[in-house]
DOKOLPA-418262 format. One line per field, with one value per residue (C-alpha): residue in three letters; z, x, y. Coordinates in steps of 0.2 Angstrom, whole numbers, plus 5000, padded with zeros to 4 digits. Example, Ala and Ser with C-alpha at 12.3 -4.5 7.8 and 13.67 -1.06 7.14 Angstrom:
BEGIN
res = (ala  ser)
up = (5039  5036)
east = (5062  5068)
north = (4978  4995)
REM end
This chain:
BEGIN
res = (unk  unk  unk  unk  unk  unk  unk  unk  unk  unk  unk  unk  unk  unk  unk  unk  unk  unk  unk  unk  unk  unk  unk  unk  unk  unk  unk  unk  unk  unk  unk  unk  unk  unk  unk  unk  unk  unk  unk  unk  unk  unk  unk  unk  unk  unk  unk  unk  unk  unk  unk  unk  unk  unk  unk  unk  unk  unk  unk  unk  unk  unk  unk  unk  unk  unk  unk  unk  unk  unk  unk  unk  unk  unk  unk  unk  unk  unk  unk  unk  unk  unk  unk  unk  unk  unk  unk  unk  unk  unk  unk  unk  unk  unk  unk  unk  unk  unk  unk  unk  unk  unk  unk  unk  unk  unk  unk  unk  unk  unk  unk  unk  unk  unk  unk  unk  unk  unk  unk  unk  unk  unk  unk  unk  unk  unk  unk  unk  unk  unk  unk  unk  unk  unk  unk  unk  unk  unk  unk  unk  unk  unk  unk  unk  unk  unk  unk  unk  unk  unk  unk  unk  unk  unk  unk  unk  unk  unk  unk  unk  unk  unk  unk  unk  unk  unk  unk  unk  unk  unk  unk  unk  unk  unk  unk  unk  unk  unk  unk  unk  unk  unk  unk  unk  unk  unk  unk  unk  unk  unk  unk  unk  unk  unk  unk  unk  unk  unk  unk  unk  unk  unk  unk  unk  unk  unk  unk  unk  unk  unk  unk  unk  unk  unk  unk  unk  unk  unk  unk  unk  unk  unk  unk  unk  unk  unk  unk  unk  unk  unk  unk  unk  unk  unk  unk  unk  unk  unk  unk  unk  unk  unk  unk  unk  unk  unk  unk  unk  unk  unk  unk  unk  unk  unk  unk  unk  unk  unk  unk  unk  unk  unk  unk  unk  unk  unk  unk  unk  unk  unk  unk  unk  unk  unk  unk  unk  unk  unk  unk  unk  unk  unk  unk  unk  unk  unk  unk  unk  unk  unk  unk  unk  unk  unk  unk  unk  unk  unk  unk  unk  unk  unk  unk  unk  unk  unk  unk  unk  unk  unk  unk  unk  unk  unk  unk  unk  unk  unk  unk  unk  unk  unk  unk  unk  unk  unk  unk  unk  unk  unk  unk  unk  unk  unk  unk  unk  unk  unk  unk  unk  unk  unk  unk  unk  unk  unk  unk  unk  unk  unk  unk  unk  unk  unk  unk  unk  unk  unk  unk  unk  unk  unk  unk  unk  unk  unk  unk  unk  unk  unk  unk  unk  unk  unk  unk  unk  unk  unk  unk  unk  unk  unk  unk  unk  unk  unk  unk  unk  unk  unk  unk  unk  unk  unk  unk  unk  unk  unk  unk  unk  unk  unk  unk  unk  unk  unk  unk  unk  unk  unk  unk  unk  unk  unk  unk  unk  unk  unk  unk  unk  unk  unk  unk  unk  unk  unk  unk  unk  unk  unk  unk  unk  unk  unk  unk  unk  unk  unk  unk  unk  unk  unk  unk  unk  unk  unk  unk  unk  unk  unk  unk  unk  unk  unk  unk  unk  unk  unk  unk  unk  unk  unk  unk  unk  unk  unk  unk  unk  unk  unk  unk  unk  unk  unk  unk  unk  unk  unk  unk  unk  unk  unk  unk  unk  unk  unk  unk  unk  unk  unk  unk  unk  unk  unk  unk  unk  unk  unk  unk  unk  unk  unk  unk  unk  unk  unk  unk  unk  unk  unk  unk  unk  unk  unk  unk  unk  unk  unk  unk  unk  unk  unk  unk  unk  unk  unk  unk  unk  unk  unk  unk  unk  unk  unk  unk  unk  unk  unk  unk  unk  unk  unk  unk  unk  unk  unk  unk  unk  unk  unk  unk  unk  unk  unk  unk  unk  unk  unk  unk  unk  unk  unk  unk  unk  unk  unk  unk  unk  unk  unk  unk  unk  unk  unk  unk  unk  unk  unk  unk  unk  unk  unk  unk  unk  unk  unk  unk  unk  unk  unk  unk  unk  unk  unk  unk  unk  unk  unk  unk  unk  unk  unk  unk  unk  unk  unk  unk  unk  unk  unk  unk  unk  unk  unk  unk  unk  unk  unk  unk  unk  unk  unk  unk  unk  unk  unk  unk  unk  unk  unk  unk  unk  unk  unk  unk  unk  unk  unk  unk)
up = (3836  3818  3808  3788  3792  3803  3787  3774  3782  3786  3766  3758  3769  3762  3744  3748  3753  3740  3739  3758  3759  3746  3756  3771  3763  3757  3773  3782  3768  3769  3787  3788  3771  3782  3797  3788  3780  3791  3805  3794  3789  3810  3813  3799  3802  3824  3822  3810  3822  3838  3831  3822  3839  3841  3821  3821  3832  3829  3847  3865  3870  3860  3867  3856  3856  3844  3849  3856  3870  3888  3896  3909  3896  3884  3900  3907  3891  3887  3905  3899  3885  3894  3906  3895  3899  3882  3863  3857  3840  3837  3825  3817  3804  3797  3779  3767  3749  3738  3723  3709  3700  3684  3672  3670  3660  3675  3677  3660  3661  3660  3679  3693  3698  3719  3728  3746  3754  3771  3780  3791  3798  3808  3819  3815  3825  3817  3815  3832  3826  3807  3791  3779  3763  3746  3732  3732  3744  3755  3774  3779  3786  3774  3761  3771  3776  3777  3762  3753  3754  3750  3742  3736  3719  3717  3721  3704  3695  3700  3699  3685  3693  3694  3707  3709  3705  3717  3726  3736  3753  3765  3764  3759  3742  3745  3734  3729  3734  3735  3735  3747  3748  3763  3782  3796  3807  3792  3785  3779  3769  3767  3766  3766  3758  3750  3745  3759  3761  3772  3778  3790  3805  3803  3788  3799  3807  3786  3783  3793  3794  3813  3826  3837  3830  3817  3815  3820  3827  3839  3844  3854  3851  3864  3863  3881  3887  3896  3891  3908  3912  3900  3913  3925  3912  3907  3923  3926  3911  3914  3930  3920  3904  3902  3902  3883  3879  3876  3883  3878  3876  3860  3871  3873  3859  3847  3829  3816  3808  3821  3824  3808  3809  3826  3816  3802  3812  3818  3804  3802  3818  3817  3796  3805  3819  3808  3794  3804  3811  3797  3789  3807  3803  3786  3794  3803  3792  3780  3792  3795  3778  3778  3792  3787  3771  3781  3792  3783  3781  3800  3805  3794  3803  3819  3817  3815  3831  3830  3844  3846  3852  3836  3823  3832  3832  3816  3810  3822  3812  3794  3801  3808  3791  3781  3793  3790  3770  3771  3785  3776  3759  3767  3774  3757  3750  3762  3761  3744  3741  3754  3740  3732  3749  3749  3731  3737  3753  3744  3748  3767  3774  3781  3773  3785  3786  3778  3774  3777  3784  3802  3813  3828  3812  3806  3825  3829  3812  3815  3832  3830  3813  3826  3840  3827  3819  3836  3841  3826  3823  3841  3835  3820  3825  3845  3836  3828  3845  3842  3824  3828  3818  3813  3804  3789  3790  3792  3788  3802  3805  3819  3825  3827  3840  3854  3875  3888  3878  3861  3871  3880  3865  3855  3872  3870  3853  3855  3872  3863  3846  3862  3866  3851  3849  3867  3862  3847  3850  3859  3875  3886  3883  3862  3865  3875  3863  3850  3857  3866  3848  3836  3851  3851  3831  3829  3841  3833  3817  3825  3832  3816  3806  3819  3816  3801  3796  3809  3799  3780  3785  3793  3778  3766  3747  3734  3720  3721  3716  3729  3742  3742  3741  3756  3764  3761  3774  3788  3781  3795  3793  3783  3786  3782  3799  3799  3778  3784  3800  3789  3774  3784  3797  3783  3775  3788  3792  3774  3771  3789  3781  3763  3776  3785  3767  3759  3779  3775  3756  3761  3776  3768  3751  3747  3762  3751  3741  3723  3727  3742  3739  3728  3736  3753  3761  3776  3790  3781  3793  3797  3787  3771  3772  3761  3747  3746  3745  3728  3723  3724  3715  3722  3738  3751  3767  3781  3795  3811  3819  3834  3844  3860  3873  3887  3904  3917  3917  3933  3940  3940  3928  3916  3921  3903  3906  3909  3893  3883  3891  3881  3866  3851  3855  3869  3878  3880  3862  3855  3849  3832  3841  3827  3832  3823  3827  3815  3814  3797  3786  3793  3810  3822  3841  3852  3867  3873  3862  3854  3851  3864  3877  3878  3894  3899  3899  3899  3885  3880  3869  3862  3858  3849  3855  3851  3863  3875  3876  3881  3896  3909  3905  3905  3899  3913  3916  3914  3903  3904  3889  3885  3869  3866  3887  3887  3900  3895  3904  3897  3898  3889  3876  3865  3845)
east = (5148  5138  5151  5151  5140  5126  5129  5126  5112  5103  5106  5101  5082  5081  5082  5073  5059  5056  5038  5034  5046  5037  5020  5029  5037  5020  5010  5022  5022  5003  5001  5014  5006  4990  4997  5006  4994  4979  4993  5000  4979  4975  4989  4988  4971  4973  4987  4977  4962  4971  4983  4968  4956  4952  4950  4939  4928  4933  4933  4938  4921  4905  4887  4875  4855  4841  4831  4834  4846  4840  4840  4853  4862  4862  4867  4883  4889  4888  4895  4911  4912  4910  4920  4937  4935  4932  4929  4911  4904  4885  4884  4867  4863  4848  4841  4831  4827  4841  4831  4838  4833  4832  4829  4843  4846  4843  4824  4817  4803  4809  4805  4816  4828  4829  4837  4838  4853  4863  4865  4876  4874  4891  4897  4913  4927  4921  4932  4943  4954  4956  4952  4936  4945  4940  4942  4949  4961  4953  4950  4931  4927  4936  4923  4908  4900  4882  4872  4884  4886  4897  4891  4899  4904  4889  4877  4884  4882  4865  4859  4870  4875  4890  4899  4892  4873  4860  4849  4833  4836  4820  4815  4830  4842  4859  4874  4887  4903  4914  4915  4920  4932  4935  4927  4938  4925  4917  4931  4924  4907  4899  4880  4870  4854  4862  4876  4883  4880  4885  4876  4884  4876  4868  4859  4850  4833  4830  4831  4817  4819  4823  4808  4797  4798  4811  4822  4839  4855  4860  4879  4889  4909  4921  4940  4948  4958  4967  4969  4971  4953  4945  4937  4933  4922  4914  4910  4899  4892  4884  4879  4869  4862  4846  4843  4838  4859  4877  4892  4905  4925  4936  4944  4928  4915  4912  4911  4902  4920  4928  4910  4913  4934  4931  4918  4931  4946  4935  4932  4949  4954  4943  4948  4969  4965  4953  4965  4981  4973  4970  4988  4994  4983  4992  5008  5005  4998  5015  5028  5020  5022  5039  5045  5034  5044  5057  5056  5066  5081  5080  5077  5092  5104  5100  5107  5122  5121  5113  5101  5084  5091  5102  5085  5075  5088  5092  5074  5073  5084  5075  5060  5068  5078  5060  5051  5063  5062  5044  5044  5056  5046  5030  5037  5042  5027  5018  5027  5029  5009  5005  5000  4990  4982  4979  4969  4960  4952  4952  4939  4938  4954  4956  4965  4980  4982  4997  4999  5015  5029  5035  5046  5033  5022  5037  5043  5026  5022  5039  5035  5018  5021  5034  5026  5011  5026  5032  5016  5009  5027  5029  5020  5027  5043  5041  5036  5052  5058  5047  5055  5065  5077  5069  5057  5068  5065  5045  5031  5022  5014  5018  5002  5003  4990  4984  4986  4989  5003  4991  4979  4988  4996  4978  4973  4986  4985  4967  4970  4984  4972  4958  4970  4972  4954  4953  4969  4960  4943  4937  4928  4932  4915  4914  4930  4923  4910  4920  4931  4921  4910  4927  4931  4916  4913  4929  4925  4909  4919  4931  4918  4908  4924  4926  4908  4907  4922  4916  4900  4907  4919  4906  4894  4903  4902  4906  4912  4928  4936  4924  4927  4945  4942  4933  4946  4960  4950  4955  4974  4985  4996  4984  4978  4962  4954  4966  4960  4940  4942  4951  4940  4925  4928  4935  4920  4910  4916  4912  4895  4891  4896  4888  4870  4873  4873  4858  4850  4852  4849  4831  4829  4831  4831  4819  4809  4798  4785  4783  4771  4780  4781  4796  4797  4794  4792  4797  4793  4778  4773  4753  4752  4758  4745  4733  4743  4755  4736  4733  4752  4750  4732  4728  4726  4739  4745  4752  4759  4762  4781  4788  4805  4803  4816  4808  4812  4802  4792  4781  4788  4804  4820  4829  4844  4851  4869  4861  4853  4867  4875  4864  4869  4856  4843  4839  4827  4841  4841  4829  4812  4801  4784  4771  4748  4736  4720  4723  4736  4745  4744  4759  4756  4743  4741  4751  4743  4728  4711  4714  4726  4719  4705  4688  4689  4706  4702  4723  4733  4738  4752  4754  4773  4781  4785  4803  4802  4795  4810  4822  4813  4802  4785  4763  4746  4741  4761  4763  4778  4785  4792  4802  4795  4806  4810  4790  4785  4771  4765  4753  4746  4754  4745  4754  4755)
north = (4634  4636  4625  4621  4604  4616  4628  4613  4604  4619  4627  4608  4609  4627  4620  4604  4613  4625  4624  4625  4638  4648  4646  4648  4667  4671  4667  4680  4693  4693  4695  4711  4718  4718  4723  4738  4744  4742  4750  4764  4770  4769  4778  4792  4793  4796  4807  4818  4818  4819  4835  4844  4841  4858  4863  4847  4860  4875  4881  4876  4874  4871  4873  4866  4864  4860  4873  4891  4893  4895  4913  4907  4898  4915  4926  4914  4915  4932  4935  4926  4936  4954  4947  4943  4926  4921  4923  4921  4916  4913  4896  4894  4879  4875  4870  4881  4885  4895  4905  4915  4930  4927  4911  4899  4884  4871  4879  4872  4883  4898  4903  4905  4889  4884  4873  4864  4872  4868  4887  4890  4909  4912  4928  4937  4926  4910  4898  4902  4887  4880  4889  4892  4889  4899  4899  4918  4914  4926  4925  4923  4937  4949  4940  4937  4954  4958  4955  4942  4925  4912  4895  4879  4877  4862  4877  4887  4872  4865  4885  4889  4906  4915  4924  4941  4936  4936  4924  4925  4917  4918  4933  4945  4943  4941  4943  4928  4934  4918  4899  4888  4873  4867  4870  4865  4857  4849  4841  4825  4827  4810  4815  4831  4837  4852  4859  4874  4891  4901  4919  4932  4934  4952  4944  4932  4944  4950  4930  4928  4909  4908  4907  4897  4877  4881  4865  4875  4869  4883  4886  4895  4894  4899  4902  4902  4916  4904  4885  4882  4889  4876  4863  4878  4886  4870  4866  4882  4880  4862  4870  4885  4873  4866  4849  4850  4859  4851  4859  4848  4855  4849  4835  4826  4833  4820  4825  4816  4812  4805  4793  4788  4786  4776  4761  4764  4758  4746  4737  4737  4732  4716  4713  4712  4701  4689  4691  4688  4671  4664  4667  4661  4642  4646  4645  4628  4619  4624  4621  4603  4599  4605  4595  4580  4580  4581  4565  4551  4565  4569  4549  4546  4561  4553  4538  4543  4553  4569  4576  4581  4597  4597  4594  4606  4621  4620  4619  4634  4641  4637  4645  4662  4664  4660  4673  4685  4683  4683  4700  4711  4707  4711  4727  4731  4728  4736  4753  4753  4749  4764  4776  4765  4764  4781  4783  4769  4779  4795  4805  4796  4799  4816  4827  4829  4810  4807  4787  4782  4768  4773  4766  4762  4751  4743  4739  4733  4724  4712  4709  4706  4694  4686  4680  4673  4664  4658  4654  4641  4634  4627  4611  4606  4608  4600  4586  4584  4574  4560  4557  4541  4533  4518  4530  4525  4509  4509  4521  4528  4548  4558  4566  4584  4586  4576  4580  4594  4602  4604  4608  4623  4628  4631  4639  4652  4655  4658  4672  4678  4684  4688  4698  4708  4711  4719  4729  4736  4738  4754  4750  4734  4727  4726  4717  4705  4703  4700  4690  4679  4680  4674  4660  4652  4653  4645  4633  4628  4624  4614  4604  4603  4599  4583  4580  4578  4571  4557  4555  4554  4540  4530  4523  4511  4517  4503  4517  4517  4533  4543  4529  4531  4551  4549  4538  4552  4564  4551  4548  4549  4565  4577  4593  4592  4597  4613  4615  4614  4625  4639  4640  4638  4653  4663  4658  4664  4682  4684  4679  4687  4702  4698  4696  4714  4722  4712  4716  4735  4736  4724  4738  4756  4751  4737  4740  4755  4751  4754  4768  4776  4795  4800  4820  4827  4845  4849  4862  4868  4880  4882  4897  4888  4873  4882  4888  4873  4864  4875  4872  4854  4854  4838  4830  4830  4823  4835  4828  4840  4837  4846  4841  4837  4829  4816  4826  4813  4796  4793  4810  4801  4813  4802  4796  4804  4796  4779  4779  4785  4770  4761  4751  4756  4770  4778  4792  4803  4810  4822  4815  4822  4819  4822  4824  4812  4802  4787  4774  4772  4758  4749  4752  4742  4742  4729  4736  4746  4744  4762  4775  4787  4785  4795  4795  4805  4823  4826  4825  4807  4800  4783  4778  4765  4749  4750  4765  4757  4745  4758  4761  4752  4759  4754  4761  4775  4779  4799  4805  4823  4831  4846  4856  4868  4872  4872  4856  4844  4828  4817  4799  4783  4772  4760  4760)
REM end
């Protein structure tokens, strides 16, 4: 029975222990502030992709290519179409030059402005799910008929045109009708060479941008008849495509957004394990303060008959009552610091995510903060019942670590957060990774710690005030091992992630050299080499390109799903294979004598050795490619 004296001893440590308590409080705060927020952002974030799936595609099934569309491909889909089965609309998206008509501000010299624009020609029908937003407050295909377009407002400003002027596209002049605000399978814009436009697909033949080697991304979209036809009619079609086509259905296309959301939340994921660890050492190393404070008051309660059992429960109690300060304040903080969340990831978030405090975070934020609790207080308060009560007649320390049971409690701490990592990453083997990576830094440390902790107390220093500092790293009862193991991980994860950005500002930033060229052009087609020459009036390099896909090596197909499999890059992706007879100036040979042989009469072609990593491979080996559904072999060399 809780009586007046349970109620008194248990009020006097509260106040006693102030300070600890404080820490104790903030420790706990911290962890649910993080695990609130970092919940309520995955969640938000999940439910806005998971419920807008279909708009994140704008149909039930997409089949995409880089380059035109097989005849059987073309056929099985206009066969569904004739057939009832399902809706059809034609997607093409490509880049190309947007001209006005007359002299604007932005063209300082008096001739026409152009800029590089994103084009997507769409079919009446499109979008099947989701909205184009407009400025009008129009539906899309009320606005976009043939002969008018509809831009983004950047286009207006960079042009500085209005709606209702014109613009030369390719080879036709179209009419600004609208401006757009928002595409439902575009939802997120994090990069993109030029603002969008978008063209109706009657327009597309008087363009006249479209043909053999154009770089175009070719879609059909497809709206069931009947939902429950979806697998059916994706089957068939992977049976149709060619090897070089993507038939993929909402449920299991993956759209550069939700790419980006998935390393997004796992980021987050690792930032709430790594961060919750360290508030969990946190929590230990308080709690023995607070109980080591404590000692002479518990030796003294003993000798007048009180129990271990009685210590122990009430400190029990201390803790809960501290965990639960320290919870509801972190709940509080986190749902009342939600919007400020939400400016801070404005512009990343999509715009149906909705940040805000649920009961399934709240639930899953107490028990997680918890068992953490639970977890790092098991050992400063089982040590409790070896306080004995000649304590408060002698000074000794009891150690808060030493045999099996510190040992087993360390190894659970450490699968329990393994756990959590394997619970929030995406595939069973990145969790491993990281798991096995975060056990075996932290282990590292803690052996380091020891090490040189062991070293600094051997040699004897005759100054006194750094002797004795010295000294206080090996005074019994201190937490300086738990100090130098938390700093120094904490210290880690940050300059490892301080190295990933100074690796990718020295690769794609620094990397160039002060004379690398400042402007490119792209798809100049053979017929334009001559007059962009004059245009230039100077001396230019024109590198050839074509897309191919690798179809065979040795005769042997490419397992494509195997090398999807593959972390990094991999021959199943579509390759920009480009014809000269000279290596560049950053290039040299690692195999082979030179970049092609005299004496093959075939066609050769040298790769790279990073491509040559994704796939077993030798000088004299024949590869296949696809160019465009036409097949050529030729022999390997090296570059």
């Amino acid at each position: 029975m809780f009586t007046v004296v349970h109620r008194q001893f248990v009020y006097r440590q509260l106040l006693s222990s102030r300070q600890q308590g404080g820490i104790l409080i903030l420790c706990v705060a911290l962890a649910v502030v993080t695990h609130v927020t970092i919940g309520s952002l995955r969640r938000s974030v999940q439910t806005a992709l998971l419920s807008d799936t279909k708009q994140l595609h704008a149909a039930d099934i997409i089949v995409e290519s880089n380059t035109a569309f097989a005849p059987a491909t073309a056929a099985a889909v206009n066969a569904l179409q004739q057939q009832g089965r399902a809706e059809l609309a034609q997607v093409y998206e490509f880049y190309s030059m947007v001209r006005t008509l007359k002299p604007t501000p932005n063209s300082g010299n008096g001739d026409d402005a152009s800029l590089l624009a994103h084009l997507k020609v769409v079919e009446a029908g499109y979008p099947f799910y989701g909205q184009v937003e407009l400025a009008s407050g129009r539906e899309l295909h009320e606005v976009l008929t043939p002969g008018h377009v509809i831009v983004e407002a950047r286009l207006l400003e960079q042009l500085g045109l209005r709606l209702g002027d014109r613009v030369h596209i390719g080879k036709t002049t179209l009419t600004i009708r609208d401006v757009v605000l928002r595409e439902p399978d575009r939802p997120v814009q994090f990069f993109s060479l030029g603002p969008r436009v978008f063209v109706a697909l009657a327009d597309l033949p008087a363009l006249d941008l479209v043909g053999q080697g154009s770089r175009v991304r070719y879609k059909y979209l497809l709206k069931m008849a009947d939902d429950r036809a979806l697998d059916t009619i994706a089957d068939e079609l992977q049976g149709v495509k060619a090897e070089y086509e993507r038939v993929t259905t909402f449920e299991t296309a993956e759209s550069g957004v939700k790419i980006f959301f998935d390393n997004f939340l796992f980021f987050l994921n690792l930032t709430a394990v790594y961060s919750l660890l360290l508030f969990g050492i946190g929590m230990q190393s308080t709690l023995r303060a607070l109980t080591q404070a404590s000692e002479e008051t518990i030796a003294t309660i003993k000798t007048v008959g009180a129990t271990s059992g009685f210590i122990v429960g009430h400190f029990i109690l201390i803790v809960c009552i501290l965990g639960a300060i320290g919870t509801l304040i972190g709940l509080g903080i986190g749902g009342l610091g939600l919007p400020a969340v939400a400016v801070l990831f404005r512009g990343l978030l999509p715009p149906e995510a909705v940040l805000s405090l649920t009961w399934p975070t709240v639930l899953e934020s107490v028990v997680l903060g918890s068992l953490i609790l639970a977890l790092f207080a098991f050992l400063p308060l089982y040590r409790l019942r070896d306080v004995k009560p000649n304590l408060m007649f002698r000074k000794a320390v009891i150690p808060l670590s030493g045999g099996f049971l510190t040992a087993g409690v360390y190894a659970v701490i450490g699968l329990f957060f393994a756990g959590m990592i394997l619970w929030r990453m995406p595939e069973l083997t990145i969790g491993l990774a990281v798991a096995g990576g975060s056990l075996a830094l932290i282990g590292i440390v803690t052996l380091a710690a020891y090490g040189v902790l062991f070293v600094v107390r051997r040699p004897h220093i005759r100054h006194l005030a750094l002797r004795l500092a010295i000294k206080g790293f090996g005074r019994p009862g201190n937490a300086t091992k738990a100090m130098i193991i938390t700093l120094t991980v904490s210290l880690s994860v940050l300059f490892s992630l301080y190295l990933v950005e100074l690796n990718l500002n020295a690769t794609f930033i620094q990397a160039y050299p002060d004379d690398a060229p400042n402007v490119f052009f792209i798809d100049i087609q053979p017929s334009q080499v001559e007059a962009m020459q004059r245009v230039l009036g100077g001396e230019a390099l024109f590198y050839p390109m074509v897309k191919a896909r690798v179809r065979s090596i040795q005769g042997v197909p490419l397992d494509r799903e195997a090398q999807r499999q593959r972390r990094g890059d991999d021959l199943a992706r579509e390759f920009n294979l480009t014809y000269r007879y000279e290596l560049l100036v950053d290039e040299q040979l690692s195999q082979g004598q030179t970049l092609f042989r005299d004496d093959w009469d075939e066609p050769q072609v040298s790769v790279l050795d990073t491509a040559a990593e994704m796939h077993p491979m030798a000088i004299g080996d024949y590869i296949t490619f696809s160019v465009h559904g036409i097949p050529l072999r030729a022999h390997l060399e090296f570059s």
